[in-house]
ROPATI-899197 format. One record per atom (N, C-alpha, C): x, y, z; atom name; residue in three letters. Coordinates in steps of 0.05 Angstrom, whole numbers, always signed. Layout:
BEGIN
X:X, Y:Y, Z:Z, atomo:CA, residuo:ALA .
...
***
This chain:
BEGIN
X:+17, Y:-23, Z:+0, atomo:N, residuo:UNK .
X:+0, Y:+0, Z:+0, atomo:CA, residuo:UNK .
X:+18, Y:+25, Z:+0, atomo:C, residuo:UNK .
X:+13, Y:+38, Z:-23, atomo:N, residuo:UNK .
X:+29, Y:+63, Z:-19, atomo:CA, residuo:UNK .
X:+19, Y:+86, Z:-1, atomo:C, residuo:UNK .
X:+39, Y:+107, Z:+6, atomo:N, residuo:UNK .
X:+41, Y:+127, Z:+26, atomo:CA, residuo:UNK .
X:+9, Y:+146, Z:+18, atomo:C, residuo:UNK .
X:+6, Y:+148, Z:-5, atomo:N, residuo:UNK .
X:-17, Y:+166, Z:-15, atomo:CA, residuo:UNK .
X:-47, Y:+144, Z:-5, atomo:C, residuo:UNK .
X:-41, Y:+115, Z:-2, atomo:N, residuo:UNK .
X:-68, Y:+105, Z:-7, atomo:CA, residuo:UNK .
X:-70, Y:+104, Z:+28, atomo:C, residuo:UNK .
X:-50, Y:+101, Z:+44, atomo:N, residuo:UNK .
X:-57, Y:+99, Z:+69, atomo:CA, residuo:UNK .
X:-63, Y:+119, Z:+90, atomo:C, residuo:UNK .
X:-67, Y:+155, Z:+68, atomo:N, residuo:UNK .
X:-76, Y:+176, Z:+80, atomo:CA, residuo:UNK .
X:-93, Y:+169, Z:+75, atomo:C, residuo:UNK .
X:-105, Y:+165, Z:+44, atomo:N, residuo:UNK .
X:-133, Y:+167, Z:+38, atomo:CA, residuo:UNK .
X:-146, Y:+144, Z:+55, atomo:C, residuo:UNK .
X:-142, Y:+125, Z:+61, atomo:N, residuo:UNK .
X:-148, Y:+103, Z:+75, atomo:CA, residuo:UNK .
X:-156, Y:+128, Z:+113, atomo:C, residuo:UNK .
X:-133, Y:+127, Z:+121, atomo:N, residuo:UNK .
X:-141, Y:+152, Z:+143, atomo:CA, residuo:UNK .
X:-168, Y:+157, Z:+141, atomo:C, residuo:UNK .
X:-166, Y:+180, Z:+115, atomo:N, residuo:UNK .
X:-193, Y:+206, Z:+115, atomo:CA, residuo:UNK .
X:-212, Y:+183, Z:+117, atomo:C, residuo:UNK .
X:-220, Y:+175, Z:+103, atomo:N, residuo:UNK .
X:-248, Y:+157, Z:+103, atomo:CA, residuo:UNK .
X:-253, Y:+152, Z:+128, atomo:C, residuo:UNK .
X:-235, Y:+131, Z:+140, atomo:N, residuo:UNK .
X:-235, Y:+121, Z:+160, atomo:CA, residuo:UNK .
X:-242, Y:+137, Z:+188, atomo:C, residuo:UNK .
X:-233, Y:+173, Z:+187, atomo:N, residuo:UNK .
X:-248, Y:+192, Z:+197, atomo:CA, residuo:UNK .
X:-266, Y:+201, Z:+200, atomo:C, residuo:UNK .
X:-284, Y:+196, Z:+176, atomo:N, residuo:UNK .
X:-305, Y:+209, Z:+166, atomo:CA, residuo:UNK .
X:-327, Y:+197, Z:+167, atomo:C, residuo:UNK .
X:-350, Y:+218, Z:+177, atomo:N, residuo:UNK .
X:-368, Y:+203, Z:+184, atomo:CA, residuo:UNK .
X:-395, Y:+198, Z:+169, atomo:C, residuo:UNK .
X:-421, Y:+187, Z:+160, atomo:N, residuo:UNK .
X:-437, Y:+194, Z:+147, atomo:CA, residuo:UNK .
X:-462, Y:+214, Z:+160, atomo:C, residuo:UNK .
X:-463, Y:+242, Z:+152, atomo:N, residuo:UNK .
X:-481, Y:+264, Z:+163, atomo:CA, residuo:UNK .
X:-506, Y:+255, Z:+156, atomo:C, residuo:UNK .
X:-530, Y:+264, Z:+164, atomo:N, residuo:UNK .
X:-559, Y:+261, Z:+156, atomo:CA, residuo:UNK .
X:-571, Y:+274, Z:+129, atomo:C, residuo:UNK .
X:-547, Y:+292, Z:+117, atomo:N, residuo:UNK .
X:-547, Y:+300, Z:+93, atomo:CA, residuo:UNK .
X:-529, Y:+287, Z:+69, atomo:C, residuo:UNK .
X:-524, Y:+260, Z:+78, atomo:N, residuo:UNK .
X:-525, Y:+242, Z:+66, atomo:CA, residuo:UNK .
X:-491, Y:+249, Z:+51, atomo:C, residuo:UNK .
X:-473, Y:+261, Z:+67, atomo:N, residuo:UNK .
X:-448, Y:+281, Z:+59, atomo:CA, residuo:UNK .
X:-434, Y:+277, Z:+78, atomo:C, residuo:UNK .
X:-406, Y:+257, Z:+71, atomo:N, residuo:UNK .
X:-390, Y:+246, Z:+98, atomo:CA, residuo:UNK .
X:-372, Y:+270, Z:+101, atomo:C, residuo:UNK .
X:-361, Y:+280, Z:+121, atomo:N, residuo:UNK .
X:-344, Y:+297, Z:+131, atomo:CA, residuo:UNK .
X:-333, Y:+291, Z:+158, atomo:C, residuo:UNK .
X:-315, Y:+304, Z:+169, atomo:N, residuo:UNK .
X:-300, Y:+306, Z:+199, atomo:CA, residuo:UNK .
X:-282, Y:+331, Z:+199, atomo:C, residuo:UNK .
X:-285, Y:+333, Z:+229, atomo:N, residuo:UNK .
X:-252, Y:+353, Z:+236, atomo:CA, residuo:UNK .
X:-235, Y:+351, Z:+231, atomo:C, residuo:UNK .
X:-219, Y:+370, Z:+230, atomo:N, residuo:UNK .
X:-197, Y:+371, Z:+218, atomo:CA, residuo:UNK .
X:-186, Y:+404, Z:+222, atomo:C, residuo:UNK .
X:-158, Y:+402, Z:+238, atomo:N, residuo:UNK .
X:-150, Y:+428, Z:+237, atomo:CA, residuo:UNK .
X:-126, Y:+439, Z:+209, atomo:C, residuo:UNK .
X:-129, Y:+460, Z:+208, atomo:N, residuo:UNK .
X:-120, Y:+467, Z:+178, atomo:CA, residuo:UNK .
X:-105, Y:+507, Z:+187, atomo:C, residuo:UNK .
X:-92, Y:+501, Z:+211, atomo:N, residuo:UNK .
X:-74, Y:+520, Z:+223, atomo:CA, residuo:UNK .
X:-57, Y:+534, Z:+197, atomo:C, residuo:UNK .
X:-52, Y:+525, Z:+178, atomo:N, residuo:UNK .
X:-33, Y:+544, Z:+154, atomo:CA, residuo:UNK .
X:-56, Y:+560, Z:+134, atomo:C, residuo:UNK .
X:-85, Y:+559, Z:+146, atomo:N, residuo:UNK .
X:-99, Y:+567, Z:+126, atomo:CA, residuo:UNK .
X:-118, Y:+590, Z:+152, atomo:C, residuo:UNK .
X:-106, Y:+590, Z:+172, atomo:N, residuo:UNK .
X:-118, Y:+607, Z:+189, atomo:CA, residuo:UNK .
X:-124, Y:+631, Z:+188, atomo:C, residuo:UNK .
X:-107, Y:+651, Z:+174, atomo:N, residuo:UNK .
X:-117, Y:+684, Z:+174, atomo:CA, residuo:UNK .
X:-133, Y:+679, Z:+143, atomo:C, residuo:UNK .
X:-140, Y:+659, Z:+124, atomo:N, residuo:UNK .
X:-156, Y:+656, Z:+97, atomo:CA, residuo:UNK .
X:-179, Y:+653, Z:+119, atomo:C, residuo:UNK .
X:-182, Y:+633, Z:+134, atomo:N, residuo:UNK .
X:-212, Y:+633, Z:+143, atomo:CA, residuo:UNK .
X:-218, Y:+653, Z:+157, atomo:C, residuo:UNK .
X:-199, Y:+660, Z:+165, atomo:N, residuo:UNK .
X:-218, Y:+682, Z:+182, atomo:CA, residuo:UNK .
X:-223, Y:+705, Z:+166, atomo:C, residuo:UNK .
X:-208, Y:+712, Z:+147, atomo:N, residuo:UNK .
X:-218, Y:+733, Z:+131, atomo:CA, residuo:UNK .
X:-241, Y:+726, Z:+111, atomo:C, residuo:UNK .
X:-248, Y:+695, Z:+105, atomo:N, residuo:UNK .
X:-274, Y:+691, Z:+93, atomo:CA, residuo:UNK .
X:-302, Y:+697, Z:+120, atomo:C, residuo:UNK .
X:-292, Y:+689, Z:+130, atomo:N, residuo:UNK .
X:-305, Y:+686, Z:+157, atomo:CA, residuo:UNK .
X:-332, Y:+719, Z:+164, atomo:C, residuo:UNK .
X:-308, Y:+734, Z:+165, atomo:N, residuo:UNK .
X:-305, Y:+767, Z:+167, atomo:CA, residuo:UNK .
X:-323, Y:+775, Z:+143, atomo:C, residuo:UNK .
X:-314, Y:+764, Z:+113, atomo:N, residuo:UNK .
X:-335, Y:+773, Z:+89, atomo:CA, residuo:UNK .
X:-363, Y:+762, Z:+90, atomo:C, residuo:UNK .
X:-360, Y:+744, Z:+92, atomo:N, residuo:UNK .
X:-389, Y:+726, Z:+94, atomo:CA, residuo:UNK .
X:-408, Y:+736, Z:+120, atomo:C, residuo:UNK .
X:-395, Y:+753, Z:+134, atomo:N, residuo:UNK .
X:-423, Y:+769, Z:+153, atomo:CA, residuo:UNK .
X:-423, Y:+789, Z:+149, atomo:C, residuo:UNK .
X:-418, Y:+806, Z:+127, atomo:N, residuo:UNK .
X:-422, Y:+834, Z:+118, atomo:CA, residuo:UNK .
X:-447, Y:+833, Z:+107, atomo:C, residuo:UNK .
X:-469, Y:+854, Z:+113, atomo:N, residuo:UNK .
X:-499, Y:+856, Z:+109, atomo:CA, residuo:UNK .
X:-491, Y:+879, Z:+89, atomo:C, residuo:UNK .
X:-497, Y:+874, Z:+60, atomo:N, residuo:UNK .
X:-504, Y:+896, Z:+42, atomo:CA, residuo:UNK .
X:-530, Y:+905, Z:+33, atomo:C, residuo:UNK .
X:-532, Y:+927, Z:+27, atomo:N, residuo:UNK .
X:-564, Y:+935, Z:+14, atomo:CA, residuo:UNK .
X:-571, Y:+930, Z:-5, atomo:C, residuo:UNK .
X:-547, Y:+926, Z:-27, atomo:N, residuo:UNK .
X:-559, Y:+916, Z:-57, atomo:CA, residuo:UNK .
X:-540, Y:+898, Z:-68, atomo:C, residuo:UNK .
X:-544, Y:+868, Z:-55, atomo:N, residuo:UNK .
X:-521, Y:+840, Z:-59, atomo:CA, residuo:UNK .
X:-517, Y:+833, Z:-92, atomo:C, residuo:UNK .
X:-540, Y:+844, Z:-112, atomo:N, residuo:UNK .
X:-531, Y:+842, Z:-133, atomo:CA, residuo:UNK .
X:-510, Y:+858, Z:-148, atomo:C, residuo:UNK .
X:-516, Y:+883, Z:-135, atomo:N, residuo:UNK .
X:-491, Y:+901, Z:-149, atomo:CA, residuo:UNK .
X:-463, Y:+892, Z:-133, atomo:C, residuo:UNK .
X:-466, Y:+891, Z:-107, atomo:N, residuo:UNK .
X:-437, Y:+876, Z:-96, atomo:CA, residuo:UNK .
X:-433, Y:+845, Z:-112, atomo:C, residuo:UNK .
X:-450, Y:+827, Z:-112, atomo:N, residuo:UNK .
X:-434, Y:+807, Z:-131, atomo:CA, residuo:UNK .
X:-427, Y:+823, Z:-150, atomo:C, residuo:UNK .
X:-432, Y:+838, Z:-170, atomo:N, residuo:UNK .
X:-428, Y:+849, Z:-191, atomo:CA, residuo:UNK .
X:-402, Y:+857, Z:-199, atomo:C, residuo:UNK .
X:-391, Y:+865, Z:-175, atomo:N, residuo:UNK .
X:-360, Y:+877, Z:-170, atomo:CA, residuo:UNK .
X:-344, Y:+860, Z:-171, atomo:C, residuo:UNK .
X:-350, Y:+825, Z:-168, atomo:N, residuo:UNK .
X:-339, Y:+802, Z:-157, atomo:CA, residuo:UNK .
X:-337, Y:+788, Z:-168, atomo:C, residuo:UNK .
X:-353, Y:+786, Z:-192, atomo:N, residuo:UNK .
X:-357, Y:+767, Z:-213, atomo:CA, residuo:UNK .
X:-359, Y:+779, Z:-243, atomo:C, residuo:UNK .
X:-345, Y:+754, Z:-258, atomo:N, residuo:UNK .
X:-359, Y:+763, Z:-276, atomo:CA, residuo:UNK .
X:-382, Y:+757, Z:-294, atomo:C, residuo:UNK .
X:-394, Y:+773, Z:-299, atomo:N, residuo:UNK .
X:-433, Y:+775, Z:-311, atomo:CA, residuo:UNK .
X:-434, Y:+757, Z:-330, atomo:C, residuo:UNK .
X:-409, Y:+756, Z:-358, atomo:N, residuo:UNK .
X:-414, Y:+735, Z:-378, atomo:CA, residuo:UNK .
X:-402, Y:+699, Z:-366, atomo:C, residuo:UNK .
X:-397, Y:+700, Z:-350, atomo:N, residuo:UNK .
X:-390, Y:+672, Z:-337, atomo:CA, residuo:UNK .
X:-419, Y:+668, Z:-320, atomo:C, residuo:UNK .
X:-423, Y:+692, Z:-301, atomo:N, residuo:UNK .
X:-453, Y:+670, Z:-299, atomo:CA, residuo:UNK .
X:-473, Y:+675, Z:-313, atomo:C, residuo:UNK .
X:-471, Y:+688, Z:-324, atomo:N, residuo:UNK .
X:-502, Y:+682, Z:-342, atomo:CA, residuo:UNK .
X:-492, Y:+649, Z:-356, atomo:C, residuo:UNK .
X:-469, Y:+649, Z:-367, atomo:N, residuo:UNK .
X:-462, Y:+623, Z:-382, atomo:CA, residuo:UNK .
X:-468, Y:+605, Z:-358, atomo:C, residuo:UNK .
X:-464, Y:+601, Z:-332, atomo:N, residuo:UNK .
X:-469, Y:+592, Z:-309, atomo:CA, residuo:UNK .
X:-508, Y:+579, Z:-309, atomo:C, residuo:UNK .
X:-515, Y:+600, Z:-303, atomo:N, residuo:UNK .
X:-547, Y:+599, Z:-315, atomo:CA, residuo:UNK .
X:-556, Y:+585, Z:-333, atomo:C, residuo:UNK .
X:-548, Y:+596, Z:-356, atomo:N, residuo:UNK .
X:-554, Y:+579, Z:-387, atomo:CA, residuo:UNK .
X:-545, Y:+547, Z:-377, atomo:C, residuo:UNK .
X:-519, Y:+541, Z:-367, atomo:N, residuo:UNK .
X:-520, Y:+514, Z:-359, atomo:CA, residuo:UNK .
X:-539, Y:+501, Z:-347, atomo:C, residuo:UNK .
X:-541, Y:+503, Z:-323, atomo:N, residuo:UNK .
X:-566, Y:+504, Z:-304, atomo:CA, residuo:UNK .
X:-588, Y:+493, Z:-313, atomo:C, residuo:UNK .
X:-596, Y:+516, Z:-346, atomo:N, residuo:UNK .
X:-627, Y:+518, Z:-346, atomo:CA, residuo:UNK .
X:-625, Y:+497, Z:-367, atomo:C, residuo:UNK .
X:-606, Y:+486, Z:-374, atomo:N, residuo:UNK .
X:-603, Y:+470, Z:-399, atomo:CA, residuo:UNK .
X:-604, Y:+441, Z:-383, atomo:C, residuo:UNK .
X:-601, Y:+440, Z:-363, atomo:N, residuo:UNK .
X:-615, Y:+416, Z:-343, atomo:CA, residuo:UNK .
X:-639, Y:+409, Z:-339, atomo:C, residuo:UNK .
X:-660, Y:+422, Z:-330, atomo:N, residuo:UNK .
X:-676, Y:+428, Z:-326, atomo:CA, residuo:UNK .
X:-695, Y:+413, Z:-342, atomo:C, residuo:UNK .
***
């Protein structure tokens, strides 16, 4: 068994099955600490008009192409 199959062997072995039918576990991730917290910090900013702020963030011809995918499911 190689070195790569006996992490992945680990994770599983960690992880648990949620009621959302989506296995996950803890796990600390200390070299990614000031990234989360600065997502952390964006994701509770209350704006008045979230479409014009995505607007700034994205770009418009990727999601509408985003959309058109979507609706081509459907």
């Amino acid at each position: 068994m190689t070195s790569q199959s006996k992490r992945m062997d680990k994770i599983l072995m960690d992880s648990k099955l949620g009621s959302d039918g989506i296995y996950s576990s803890k796990f600390s991730n200390s070299d990614q600490g000031k990234e989360i917290a600065f997502r952390e910090t964006i994701s509770n900013l209350q704006y008045d008009n979230y479409l014009e702020t995505i607007s700034r963030h994205h770009s418009i011809p990727v999601m509408d192409w985003e959309v058109k995918r979507i609706l081509r499911k459907l």
